[in-house]
C-alpha positions, 0 to 999 in steps of 0.5 A: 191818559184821560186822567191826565186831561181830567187833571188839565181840565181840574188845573183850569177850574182852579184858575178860572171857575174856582167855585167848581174846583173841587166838584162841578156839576155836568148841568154846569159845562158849557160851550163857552167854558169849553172854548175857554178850556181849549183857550187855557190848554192852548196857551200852556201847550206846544204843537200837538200837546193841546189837541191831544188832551182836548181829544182825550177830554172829548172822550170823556163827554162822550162816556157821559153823553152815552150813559146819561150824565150829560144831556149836551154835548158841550164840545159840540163844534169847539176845534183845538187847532194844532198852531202856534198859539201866539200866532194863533191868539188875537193880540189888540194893537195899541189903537185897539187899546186906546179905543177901549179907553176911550170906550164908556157904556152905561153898566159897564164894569168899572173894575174889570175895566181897570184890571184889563187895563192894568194887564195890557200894560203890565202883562199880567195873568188873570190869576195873578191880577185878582191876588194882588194886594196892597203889599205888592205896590212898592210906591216909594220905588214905583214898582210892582212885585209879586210872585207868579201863581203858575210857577210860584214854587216851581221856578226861580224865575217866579217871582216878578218885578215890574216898573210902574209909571204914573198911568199904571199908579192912578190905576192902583190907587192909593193904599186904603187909608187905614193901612190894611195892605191885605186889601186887593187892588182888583176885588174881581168877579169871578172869571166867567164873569169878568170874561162876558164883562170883557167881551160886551166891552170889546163889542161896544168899542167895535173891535172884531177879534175873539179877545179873552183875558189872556189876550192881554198878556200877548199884546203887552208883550207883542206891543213892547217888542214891536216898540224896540223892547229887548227880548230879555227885558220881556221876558223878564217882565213877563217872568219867563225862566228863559227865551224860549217861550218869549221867543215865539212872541217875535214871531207873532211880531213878524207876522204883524209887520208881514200883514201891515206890508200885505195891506199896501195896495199892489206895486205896479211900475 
């Protein structure tokens, strides 16, 4: 059963610290890569299957603490909570976004400014975001195809299509010149990097919310059912195979609207 936590934690390394997929020195996890473990494992698991594995790897530290390999217990306080994670995550409101815009600070990340961007409104994962290329924008029909990294292989529904207004056009930019359609869109840093780049941007535009890359994904399709989207419509934006999963993204809608009527002042007649 660790194995297949040691699996888990391998399939994250892959997505998001590629430079230690194939081998990662214990010195080199940290907290904040535990608390993003938990964050991957949560928006890829149901109910108790996220807990589960996070207590086997928790197992694993432990052996390593006790015979020396590991001198910091970096699970140290990272909880895995048993919820909904698309209750559970925070979703950035459409103000929210527009004040990460409108948010400039002197080295910031100019890149990792327009990816974010391009993921709250196109529902992108980081890992499909830092592949596209040139040959994935279809100007002449302003769109966007790609295939999902996650399901690409594994599902018919892997492959996407996104409509691309003018907006998320001047993001992509033009086609380099010379006609080398290989080039990325985003040439990003690594996760890690992208992450703390991400969190001094949420900081500085004054929004107090734990906001991970993967946030984006969650308010693109929160923000759009609240908009009146049709829930096929996000799902197939989002290039889920079914409703299912979609489905749990309306629930986080009623939550949203349950709170703004909790916020009113209280009814007195």
């Amino acid at each position: 059963m660790v194995q297949i936590a040691l699996s888990r934690f391998k399939d994250f390394l892959k997505e998001q610290y590629p430079l230690y997929e194939c081998n990662i020195k214990p010195k080199f996890i940290t907290k904040d890569m535990i608390v993003q473990f938990v964050d991957y494992l949560q928006s890829r698991s149901v109910g108790e299957g996220a807990k589960s594995i996070y207590q086997r790897f928790k197992k694993v530290i432990r052996y390593a603490i006790e015979h020396d390999v590991i001198l910091k217990d970096p699970c140290k306080e990272v909880i895995c909570k048993v919820d909904d994670p698309m209750l559970r995550k925070d979703v950035l409101s459409l103000e929210e976004i527009q004040s990460l815009i409108n948010c400039h600070y002197e080295n910031e990340n100019p890149m990792v400014r327009r990816a974010f961007i391009f993921c709250l409104y196109c529902g992108l994962r980081f890992c499909d975001v830092k592949d596209l290329t040139y040959k994935n924008a279809d100007y002449s029909n302003k769109l966007l195809k790609f295939e999902q990294n996650k399901t690409k292989g594994h599902s018919s529904a892997s492959g996407v299509v996104i409509p691309l207004n003018d907006g998320l056009l001047s993001i992509i930019g033009e086609a380099p010149a010379n006609g080398n359609k290989d080039v990325l869109i985003f040439d990003l840093p690594t996760y890690e990097s992208c992450s703390k780049s991400l969190r001094r941007w949420v900081k500085r535009a004054g929004i107090d919310k734990h906001i991970s890359w993967h946030c984006a994904r969650h308010s693109f399709a929160v923000n759009i059912l609240n908009n009146g989207a049709n829930i096929k419509t996000v799902a197939s934006l989002l290039g889920h195979s079914g409703l299912k999963r979609t489905k749990k993204y309306t629930r986080a809608v009623d939550k949203l609207k349950e709170e703004a009527i909790n916020s009113l002042p209280e009814l007195k007649l």
